[in-house]
VODOKE-525951 format. One record per residue (C-alpha): residue number from 1; z, y, x. Coordinates in steps of 0.001 Angstrom, whole numbers, m for minus. Each point is the difference from the previous one (the first is absolute). Layout:
N
[NUM; [Z; Y; X]],
...
This chain:
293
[1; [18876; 99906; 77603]],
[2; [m1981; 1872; m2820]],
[3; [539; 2005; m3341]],
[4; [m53; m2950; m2013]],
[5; [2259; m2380; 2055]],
[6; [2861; 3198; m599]],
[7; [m1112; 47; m4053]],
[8; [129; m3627; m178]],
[9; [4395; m4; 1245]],
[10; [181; 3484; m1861]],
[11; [m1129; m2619; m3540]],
[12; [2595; m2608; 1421]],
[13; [2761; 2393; 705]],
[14; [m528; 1275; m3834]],
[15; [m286; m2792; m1946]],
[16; [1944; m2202; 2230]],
[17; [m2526; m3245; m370]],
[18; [m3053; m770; 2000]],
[19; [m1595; m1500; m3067]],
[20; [m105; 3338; m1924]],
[21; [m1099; 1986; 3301]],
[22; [m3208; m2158; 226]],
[23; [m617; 602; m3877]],
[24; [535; 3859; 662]],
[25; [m2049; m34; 2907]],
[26; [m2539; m2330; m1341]],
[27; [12; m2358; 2769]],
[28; [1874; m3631; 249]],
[29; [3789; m1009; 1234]],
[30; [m1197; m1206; 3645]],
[31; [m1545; 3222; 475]],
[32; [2924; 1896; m735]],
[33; [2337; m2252; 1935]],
[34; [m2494; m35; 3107]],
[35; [76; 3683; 31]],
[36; [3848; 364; m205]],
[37; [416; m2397; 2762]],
[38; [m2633; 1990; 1846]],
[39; [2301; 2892; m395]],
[40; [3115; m1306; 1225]],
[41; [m1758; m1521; 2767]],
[42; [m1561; 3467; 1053]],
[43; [3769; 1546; m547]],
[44; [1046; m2934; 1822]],
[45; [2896; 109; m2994]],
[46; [803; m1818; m3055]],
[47; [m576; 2438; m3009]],
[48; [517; m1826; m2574]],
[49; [3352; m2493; m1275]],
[50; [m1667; m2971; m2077]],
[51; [2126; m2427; m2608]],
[52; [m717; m2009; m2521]],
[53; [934; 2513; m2345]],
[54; [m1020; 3814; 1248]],
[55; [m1850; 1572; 2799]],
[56; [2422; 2790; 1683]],
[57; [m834; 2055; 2896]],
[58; [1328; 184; 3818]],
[59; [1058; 3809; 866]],
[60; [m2892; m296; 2098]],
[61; [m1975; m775; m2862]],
[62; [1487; 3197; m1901]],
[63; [m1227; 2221; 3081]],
[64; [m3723; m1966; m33]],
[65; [231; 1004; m3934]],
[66; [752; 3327; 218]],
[67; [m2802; 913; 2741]],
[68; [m2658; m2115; m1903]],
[69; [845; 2212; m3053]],
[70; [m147; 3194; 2364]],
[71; [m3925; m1689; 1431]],
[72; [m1177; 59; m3497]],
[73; [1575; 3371; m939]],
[74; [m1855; 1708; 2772]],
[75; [m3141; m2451; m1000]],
[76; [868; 1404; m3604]],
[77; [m95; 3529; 723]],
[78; [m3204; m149; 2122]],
[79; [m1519; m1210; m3137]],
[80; [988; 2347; m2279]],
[81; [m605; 2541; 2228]],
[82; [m4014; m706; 470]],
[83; [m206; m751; m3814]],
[84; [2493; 2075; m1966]],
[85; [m3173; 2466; m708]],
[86; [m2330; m2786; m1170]],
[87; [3300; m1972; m1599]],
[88; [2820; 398; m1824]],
[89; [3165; m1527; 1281]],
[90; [821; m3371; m529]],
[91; [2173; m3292; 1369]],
[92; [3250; m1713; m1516]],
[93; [3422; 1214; m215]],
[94; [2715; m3137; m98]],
[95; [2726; 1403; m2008]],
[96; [3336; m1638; m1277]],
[97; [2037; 548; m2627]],
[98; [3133; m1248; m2362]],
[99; [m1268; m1979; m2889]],
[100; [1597; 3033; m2145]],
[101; [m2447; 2710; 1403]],
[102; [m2949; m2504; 155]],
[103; [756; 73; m4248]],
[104; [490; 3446; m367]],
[105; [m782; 2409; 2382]],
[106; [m2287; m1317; 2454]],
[107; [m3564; m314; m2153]],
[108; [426; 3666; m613]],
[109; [402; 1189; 3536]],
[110; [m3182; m2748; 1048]],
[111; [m2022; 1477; m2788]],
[112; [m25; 3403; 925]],
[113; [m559; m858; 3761]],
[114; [m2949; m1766; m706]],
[115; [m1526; 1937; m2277]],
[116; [m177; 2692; 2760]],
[117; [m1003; m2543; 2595]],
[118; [m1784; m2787; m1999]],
[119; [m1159; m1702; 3481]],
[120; [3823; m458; 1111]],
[121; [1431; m3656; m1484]],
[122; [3524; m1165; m87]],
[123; [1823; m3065; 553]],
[124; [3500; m352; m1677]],
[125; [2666; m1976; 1288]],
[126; [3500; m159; m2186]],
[127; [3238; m1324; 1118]],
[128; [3829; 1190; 650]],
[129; [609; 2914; 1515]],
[130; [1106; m2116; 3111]],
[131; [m3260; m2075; 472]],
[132; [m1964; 3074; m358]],
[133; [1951; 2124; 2653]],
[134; [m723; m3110; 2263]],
[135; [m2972; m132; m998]],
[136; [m829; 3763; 887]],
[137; [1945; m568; 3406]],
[138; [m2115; m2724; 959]],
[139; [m3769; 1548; m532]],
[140; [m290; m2171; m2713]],
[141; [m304; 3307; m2814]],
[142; [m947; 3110; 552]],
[143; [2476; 1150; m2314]],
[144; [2764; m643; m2673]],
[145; [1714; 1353; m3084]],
[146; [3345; m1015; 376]],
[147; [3819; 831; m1954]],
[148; [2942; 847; 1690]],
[149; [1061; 2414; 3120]],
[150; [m2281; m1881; 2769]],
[151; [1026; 981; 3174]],
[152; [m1856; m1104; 3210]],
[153; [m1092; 1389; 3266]],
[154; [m3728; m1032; 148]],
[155; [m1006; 1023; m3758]],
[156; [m1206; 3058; m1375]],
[157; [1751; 631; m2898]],
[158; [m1141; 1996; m3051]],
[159; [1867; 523; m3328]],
[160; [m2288; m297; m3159]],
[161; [2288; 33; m2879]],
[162; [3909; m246; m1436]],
[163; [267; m2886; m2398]],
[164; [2725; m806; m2268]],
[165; [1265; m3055; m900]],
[166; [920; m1940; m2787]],
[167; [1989; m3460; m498]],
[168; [m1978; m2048; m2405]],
[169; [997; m2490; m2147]],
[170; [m697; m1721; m3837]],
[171; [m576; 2149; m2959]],
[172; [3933; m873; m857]],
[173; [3502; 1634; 712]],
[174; [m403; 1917; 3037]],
[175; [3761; 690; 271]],
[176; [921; m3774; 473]],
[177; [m2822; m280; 2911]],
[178; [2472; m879; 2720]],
[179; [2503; m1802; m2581]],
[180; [m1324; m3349; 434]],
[181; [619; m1624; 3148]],
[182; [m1584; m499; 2849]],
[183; [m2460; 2362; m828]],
[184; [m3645; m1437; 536]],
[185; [m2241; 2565; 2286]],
[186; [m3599; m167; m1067]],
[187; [m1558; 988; 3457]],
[188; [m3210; 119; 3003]],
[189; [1173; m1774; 2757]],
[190; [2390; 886; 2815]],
[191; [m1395; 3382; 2120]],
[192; [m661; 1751; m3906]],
[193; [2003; 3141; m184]],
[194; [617; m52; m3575]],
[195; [1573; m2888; 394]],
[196; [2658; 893; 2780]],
[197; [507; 2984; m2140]],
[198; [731; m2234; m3464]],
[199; [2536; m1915; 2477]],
[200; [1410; 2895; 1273]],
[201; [362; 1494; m3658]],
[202; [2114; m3413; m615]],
[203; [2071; 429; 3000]],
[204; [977; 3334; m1206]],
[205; [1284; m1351; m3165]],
[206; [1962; m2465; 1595]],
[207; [m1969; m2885; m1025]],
[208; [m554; m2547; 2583]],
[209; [m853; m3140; m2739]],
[210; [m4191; 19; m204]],
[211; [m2785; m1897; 250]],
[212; [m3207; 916; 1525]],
[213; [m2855; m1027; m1591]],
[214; [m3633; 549; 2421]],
[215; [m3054; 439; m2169]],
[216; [m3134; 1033; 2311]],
[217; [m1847; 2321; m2326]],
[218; [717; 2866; m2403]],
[219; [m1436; m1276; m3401]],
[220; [2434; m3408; 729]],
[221; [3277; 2100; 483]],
[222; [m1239; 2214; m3135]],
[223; [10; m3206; m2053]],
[224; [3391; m1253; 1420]],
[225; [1568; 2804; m646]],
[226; [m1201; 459; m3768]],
[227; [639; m3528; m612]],
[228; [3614; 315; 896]],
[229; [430; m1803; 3114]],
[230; [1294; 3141; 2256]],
[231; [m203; 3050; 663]],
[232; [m1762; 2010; 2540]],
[233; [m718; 3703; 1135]],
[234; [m3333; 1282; 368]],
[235; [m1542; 3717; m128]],
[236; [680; 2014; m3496]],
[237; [m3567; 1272; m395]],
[238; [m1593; m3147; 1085]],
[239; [1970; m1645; m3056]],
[240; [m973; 3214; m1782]],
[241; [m3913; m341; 401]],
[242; [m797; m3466; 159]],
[243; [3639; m2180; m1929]],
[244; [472; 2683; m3013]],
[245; [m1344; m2764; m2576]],
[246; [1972; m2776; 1169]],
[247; [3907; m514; m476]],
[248; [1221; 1333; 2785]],
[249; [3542; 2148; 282]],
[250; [m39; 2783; 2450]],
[251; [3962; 1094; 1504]],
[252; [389; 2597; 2568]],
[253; [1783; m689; 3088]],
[254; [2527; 2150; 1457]],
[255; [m1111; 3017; 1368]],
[256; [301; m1466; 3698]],
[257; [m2365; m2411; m1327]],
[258; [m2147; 1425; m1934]],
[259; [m2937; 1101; 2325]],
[260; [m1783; m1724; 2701]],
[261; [m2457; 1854; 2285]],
[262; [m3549; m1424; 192]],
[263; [m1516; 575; 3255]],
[264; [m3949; m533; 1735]],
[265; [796; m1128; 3854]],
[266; [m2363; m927; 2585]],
[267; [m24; m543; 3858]],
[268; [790; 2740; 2064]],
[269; [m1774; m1020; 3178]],
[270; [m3594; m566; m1584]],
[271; [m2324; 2526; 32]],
[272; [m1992; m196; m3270]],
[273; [m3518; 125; m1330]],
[274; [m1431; 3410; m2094]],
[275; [703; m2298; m3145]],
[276; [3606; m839; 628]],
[277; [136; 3670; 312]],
[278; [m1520; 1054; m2773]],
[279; [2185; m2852; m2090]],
[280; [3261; 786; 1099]],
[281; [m1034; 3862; m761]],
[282; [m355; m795; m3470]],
[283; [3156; m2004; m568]],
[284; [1962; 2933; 1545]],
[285; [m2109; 2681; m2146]],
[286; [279; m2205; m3033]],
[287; [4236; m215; m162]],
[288; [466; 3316; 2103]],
[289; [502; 1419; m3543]],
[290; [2010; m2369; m1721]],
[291; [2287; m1646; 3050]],
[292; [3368; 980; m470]],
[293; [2158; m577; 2984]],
């Protein structure tokens, strides 16, 4: 067993396709399927769960994950180490996020990291809330911006910023919002915290007679919404900043709705790199002044 072989079920583990670990890796599909069989042969374990549809991974497999990333962390360091006077720091940080703070808030807190560490690149992963908890959990980012009160016993968990809400709907008679029935939710799909909030908002009101209607990216459920299809509920000063010009209505919540944490979470068990350090610094440094919890 080498280096490589470990990289080459690290790529696999990620992106969940042999195919796209050879084109990472620039070598070809046999390779990389040689190699993981190779691996499970020399763990005398099966690593990996195949189907025709996704690649998931054995507990066994987790544990061979999370020591390969712990090899090339101590690889990593070694590295830096012997070249950080010749060098500036530099490798990739796999970050996920909500569609709403890859819009809004996001750019901003990538643009100021890099400009201090222009060798350091990113790769940005969106998705629910849910997939990108798992996501974290499984070694597959090294981080996440999430919403809602996340609560779990093998993440780090760091609050960036307060966030309040707003239900969103046509530019017409917000009073008669939740007059028509069934109400049509304009939404991400299931695992999105807004949108077990917006049901939860209905549930307080008594009204149990609504559609749910799953569009899979931000600009989509702006349009429904504007176009009079449904309703949804989405961040007040993302609407703010980026909808103003389009005609959009903007109605508080109650106040027990009416803010929704936004936290950064990462593994608890993995030691990280002096650029995961220096990133999740910044995020902290950047809100410490403006988080209001």
């Amino acid at each position: 067993m080498n280096i490589n072989d470990l990289k080459l079920f690290e790529a696999v583990a990620e992106y969940g396709s042999f195919t796209k670990a050879a084109a990472i890796n620039n070598t070809v599909q046999s390779n990389v399927s040689a190699r993981i069989k190779y691996l499970e042969e020399f763990f005398k374990t099966k690593l990996l769960i195949r189907s025709t549809r996704k690649i998931e991974l054995t507990d066994e497999g987790m544990e061979v994950l999370r020591s390969a990333k712990e090899i090339q962390l101590v690889i990593n360091r070694a590295i830096n180490s012997i070249t950080q006077l010749s060098s500036p720091l530099h490798g990739t940080i796999k970050i996920g996020c909500l569609q709403t703070t890859a819009a809004f808030r996001t750019p901003g807190i990538l643009q100021n990291f890099s400009d201090d560490y222009p060798e350091v690149s990113f790769r940005l992963k969106t998705g629910t809330s849910e997939d990108l908890i798992k996501d974290v959990l499984n070694y597959k980012l090294d981080g996440a911006f999430v919403s809602g009160n996340v609560d779990h016993r093998d993440l780090e968990i760091q609050n960036v910023f307060m966030e309040e809400l707003s239900i969103v709907t046509s530019n017409l008679d917000g009073k008669s919002i939740f007059g028509k029935l069934p109400v049509k939710l304009i939404v991400f799909s299931k695992g999105c915290s807004y949108r077990e909030i917006l049901v939860s908002i209905l549930e307080q009101k008594k009204i149990d007679s609504y559609k749910i209607v799953e569009i899979d990216t931000l600009e989509g459920i702006i349009n429904s919404v504007e176009a009079g299809v449904g309703i949804t509920l989405l961040p007040t000063e993302l609407i703010k900043a980026n909808y103003s010009y389009r005609s959009l209505n903007m109605i508080s919540p109650i106040k027990r709705f009416l803010n929704c944490p936004r936290q950064f979470i990462k593994r608890k068990d993995f030691p990280m790199e002096p650029i995961y350090e220096l990133f999740f610094e910044s995020i902290v440094k950047g809100y410490s002044k403006t988080a209001d919890f």
